[in-house]
N, C-alpha and C positions, 0 to 999 in steps of 0.2 A: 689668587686663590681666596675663597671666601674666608673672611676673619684673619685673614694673611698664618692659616695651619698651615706647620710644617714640624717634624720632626726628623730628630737624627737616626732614629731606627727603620731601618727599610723599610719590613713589613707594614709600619703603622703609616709610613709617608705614602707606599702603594694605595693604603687603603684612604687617606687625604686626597692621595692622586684619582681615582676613582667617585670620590665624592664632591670632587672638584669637575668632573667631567657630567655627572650628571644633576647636579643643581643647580638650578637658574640664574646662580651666581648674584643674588641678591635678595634684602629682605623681603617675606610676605608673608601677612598676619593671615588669619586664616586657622579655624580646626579642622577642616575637611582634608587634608592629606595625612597631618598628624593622625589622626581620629583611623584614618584609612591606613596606616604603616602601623601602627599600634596591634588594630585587628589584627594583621597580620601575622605578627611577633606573640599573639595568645594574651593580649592587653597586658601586662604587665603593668602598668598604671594602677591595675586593681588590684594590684599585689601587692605592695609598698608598705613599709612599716608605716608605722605611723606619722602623717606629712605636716610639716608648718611650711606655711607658702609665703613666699615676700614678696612683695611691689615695692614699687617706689621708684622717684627719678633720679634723686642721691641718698646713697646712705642704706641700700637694701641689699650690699653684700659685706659694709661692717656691721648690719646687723645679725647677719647668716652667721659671721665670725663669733659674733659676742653669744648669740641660741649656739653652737657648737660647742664655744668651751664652757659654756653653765649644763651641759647636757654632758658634756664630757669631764666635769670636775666633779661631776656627781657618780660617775664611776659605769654611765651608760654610753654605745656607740652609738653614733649616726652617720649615716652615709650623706653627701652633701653634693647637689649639684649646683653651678653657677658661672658666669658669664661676664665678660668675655676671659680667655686665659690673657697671661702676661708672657711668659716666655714658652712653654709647654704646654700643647693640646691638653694633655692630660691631668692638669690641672683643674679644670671643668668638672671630672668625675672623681669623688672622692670615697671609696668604699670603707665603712666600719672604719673609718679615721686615716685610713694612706691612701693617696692621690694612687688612683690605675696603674698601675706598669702597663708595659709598653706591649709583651705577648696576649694579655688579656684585652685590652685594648685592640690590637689589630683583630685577632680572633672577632668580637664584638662588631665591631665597625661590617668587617666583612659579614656577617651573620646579617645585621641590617639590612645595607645595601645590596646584597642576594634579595631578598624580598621587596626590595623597593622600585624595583624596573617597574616606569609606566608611570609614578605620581608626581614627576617633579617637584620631590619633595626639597626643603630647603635645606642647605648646611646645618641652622640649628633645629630643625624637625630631625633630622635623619641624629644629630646628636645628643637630643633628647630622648629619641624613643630607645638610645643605646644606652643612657643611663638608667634609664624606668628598668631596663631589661637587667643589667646587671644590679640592679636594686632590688628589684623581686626577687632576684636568686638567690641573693645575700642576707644572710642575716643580721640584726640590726634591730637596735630599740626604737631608733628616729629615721627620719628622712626630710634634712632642709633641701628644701628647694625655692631656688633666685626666681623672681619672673623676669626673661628676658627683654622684650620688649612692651609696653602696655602695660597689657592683662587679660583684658576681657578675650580677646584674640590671639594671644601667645601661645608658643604651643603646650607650653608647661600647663595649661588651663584645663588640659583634658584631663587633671587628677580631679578626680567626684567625692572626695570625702578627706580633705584635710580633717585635721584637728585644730587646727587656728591658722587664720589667717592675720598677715599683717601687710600696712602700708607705712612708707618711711617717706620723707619729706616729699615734697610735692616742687617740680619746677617744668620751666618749658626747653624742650629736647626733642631730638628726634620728631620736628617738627612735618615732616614730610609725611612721614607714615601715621600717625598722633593728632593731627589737626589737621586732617583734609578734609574735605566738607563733607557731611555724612546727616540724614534724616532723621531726627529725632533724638540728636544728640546735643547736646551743650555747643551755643556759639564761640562762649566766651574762653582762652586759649584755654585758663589754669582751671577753669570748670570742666572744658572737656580732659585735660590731662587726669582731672577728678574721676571723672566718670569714666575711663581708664581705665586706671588704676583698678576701680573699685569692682571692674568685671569678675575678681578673683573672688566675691562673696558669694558662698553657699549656705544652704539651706540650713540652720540649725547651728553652723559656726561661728564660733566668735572671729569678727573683725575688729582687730583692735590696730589703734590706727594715732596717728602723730596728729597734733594740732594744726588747724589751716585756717587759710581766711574763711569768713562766713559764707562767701554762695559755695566755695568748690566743699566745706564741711557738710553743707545742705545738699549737695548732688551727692557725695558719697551715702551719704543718709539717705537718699532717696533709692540712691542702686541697690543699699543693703537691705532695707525694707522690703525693696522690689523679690530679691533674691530668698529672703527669709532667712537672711545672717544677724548675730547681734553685736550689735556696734558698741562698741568699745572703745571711745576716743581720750586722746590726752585732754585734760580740764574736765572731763564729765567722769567716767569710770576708772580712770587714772591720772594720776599727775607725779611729775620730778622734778626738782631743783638742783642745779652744783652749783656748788662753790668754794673754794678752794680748802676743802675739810674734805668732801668725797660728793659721790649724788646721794640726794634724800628722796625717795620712793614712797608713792603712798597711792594704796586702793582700799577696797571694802577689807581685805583680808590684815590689813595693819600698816606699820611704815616697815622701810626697811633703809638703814645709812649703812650704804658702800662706798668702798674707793674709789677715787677716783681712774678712770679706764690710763691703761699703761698707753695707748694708742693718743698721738700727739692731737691735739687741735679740741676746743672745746663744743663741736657737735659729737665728740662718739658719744658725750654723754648722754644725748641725746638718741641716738642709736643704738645703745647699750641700755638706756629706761627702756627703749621700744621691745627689744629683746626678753628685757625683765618681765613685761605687762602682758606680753605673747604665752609666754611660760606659764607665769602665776592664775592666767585666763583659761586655760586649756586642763583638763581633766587624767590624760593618759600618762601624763610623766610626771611625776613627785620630782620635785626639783628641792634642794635645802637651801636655808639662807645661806650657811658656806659655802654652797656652789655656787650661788648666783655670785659673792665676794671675790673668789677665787677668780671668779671669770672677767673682772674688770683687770685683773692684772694680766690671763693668762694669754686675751683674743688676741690675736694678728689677722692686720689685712693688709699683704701687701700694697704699695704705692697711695698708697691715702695719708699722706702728708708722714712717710717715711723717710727719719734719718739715715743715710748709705752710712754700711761700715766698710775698713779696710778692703779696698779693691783698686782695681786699674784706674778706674776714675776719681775715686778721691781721691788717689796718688797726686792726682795732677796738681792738687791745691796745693797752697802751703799749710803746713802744722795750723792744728786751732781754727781752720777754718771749715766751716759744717756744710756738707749738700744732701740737700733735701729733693724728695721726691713725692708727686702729686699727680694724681691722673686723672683729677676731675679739670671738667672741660663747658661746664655752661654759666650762667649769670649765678645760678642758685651756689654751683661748687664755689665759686669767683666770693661771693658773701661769705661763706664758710671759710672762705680763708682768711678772708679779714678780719675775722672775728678770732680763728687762731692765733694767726699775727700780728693782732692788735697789742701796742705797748714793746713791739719787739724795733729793731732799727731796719733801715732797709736794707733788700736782698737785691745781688744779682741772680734776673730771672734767667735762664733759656726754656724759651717756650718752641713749640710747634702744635698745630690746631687743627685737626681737620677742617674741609671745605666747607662740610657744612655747621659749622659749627661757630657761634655769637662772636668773634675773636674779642671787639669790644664790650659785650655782657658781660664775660670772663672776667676781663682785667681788670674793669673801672673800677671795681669793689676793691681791687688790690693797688693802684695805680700810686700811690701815696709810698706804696712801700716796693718800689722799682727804684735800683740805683742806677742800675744800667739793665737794658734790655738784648737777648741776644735770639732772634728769631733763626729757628733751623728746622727741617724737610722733616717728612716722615716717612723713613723709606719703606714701598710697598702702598702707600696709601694715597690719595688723593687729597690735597692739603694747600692752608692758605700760602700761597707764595709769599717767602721771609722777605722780599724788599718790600712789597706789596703791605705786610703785617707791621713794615717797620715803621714804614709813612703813617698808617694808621694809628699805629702808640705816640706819635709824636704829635700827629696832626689832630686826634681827640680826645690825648689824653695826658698829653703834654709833657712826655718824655723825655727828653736832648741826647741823652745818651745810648743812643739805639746801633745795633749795626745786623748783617746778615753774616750766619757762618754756617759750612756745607755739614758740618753734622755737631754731635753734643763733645765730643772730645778736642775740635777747633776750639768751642767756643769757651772752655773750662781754659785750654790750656791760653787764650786770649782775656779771658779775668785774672788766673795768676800772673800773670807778665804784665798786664797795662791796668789793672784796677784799682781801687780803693781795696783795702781789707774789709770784707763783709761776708756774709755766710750767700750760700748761694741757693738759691731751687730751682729745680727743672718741673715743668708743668704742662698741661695744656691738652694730654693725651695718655689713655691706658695705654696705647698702639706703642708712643713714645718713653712711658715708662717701663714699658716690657723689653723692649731693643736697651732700655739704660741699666735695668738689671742682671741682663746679660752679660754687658759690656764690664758691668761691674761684678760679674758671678757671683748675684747673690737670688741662684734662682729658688724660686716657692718650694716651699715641701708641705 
């Protein structure tokens, strides 16, 4: 099933089951079905409170997290869509601050897929235009919305009038769909992921955007120009700093020292200024300094470099010893970890990767801080085979301590029994840290 949706309430897995039978069962960019399923449903697209749109290839949905609770500590609602879920479809749609229930949802889904016979629309077209649709109906001061894939061709791209745009780190991903040769686009990989991304700039909107190398910050500039957005980058119309006092924030409008973000690893800060700059650039929301303060303590996002608490799987360790969860999966998440865990001792990892995905980009940035490595499946998914994964950590990254186990609860209970005492992370996959969530019942709210 596309995105491996499933739920425990009938009616809404019917309407999975249905939506599994008529989509193509895989991604494709593209506005013209979106565009076409939209009409259909009376555009609700152009109904939507007031939109902030995110890109990015990491870091665009702790930034949705950090705009949600500076919008929500200021005492306003926003509805929130965003991708992919962890344990629960319905996590994706988030109405005036609570994730969907399950009757509105099937109700929804079915409403859709009634009008969608005949466009081969995809799993996330058909669940996008079901969030546009209960976003117009609802009311609501805000509307964050993740871009899924890309940009320029996501389906989330057919909203015509954000209030600000943003782009959050820039890396190579999704390289199949992202970099296949195309006419008049950028050769070079991280210029075209540039020129992506940067499809989400509109006419009059601020694009405010993270710092990059010089050609992909000159193709963004050029697409925004193109589109008639105002570009708003970090180092020119913004700039932040941390360090271990809080981040220091500064534009035309003043500075501003906040806390440092409660969310572990030293890029949210980064993702949390981006958030900051999106707000203070945009017109329609008054945001206060204590709102924005409030919201470095308040965001959560799940599986981005989260401590698990009391559950079936920590059970497994002994006292005192910490397991971590991470569901970034390319060279750029792989740096942002090292950067987290730099100064820290090393971990045992259990990883699993999808197939298509850098297994040695990932790591090598972390490879220093592998005590032992425990490669395991993703089930439902198509994934690096763990012996396969294991030779490679050994063989280019110089591992010794490597082994294969058939899932994350082998291999926890094979560190408490035969390891050194060390804290432990699981990594490598959202797919695999949504099944560990579970497993550990500590599902999203």
């Amino acid at each position: 099933m596309p995105d491996h949706a499933h739920s425990s309430d009938p009616a809404v897995q019917a309407q999975l089951d249905r939506l599994a039978a008529l989509s193509p069962g895989r991604d494709i960019l593209g506005l013209e079905r979106i565009t076409e399923l939209c009409a259909r449903l009376g555009d609700p697209q152009d109904r939507l409170p007031p939109v902030l749109h995110v890109a990015g290839t990491n870091g665009k949905g702790s930034t949705c997290a950090f705009l949600r609770a500076a919008i929500e500590a200021e005492g306003l609602t926003t509805h929130v869509y965003s991708s992919p879920h962890l344990v629960r479809f319905n996590e994706r749609i988030r109405i005036a601050g609570k994730l969907i229930d399950d009757s509105l949802l099937a109700a929804l889904l079915g409403e859709v897929l009634d009008v969608a016979d005949g466009l081969q629309a995809s799993f996330f077209e058909v669940t996008t235009a079901a969030a546009f649709l209960v976003f117009a109906r609802t009311p609501a001061d805000a509307c964050i919305v993740e871009v899924g894939l890309g940009g320029r061709l996501d389906a989330t791209n057919i909203i015509a009038h954000p209030v600000v745009c943003g782009i959050a780190s820039l890396g190579i991903d999704h390289e199949a769909f992202l970099l296949a040769p195309e006419a008049n686009v950028p050769a070079a990989p991280l210029d075209r992921i540039a020129f992506e991304k940067a499809g989400i700039a509109k006419a009059g909107v601020p694009l405010v955007t993270q710092a990059y190398p010089e050609t992909a910050r000159a193709e963004i500039a050029k697409q925004a120009a193109k589109a008639g957005a105002m570009l708003l980058d970090r180092g020119g119309a913004w700039e932040a700093a941390a360090d271990d006092k809080g981040v220091h924030y500064r534009d035309a409008r003043g500075v501003l020292d906040l806390p440092l973000p409660a969310m572990a690893g030293a890029h949210q800060a980064d993702n949390a200024a981006l958030a900051v700059a999106m707000l203070r650039h945009q017109t329609v929301l008054a945001i206060s300094d204590d709102a924005f303060a409030v919201s470095m303590k308040t965001a959560r996002w799940p599986a981005r470099l989260q401590r698990l608490g009391a559950g079936p799987l920590t059970a497994l360790l002994p006292q005192g010893r910490s397991l971590w969860l991470d569901g970034g999966h390319n060279p750029d998440a792989g740096a942002a970890l090292a950067k987290a865990l730099a100064g820290q001792p090393p971990l045992h990892i259990i990883c699993g990767l999808l197939a298509n995905k850098d297994a040695a980009g990932f790591l090598r940035p972390i490879a220093d801080k592998i005590a032992s490595f425990q490669a395991v499946p993703i089930p439902g998914h198509e994934h690096h085979d763990p012996q396969e994964l294991c030779r490679r950590v050994q063989r280019e990254l110089g591992v010794a301590d490597v082994r294969t186990c058939p899932d994350v609860e082998t291999a926890l209970r094979h560190i408490a029994n035969d390891r050194a005492p060390a804290d432990v992370l699981i990594c490598g996959s959202l797919y695999l840290a949504g099944v560990v969530l579970s497993l550990n019942r500590e599902w999203p709210a």
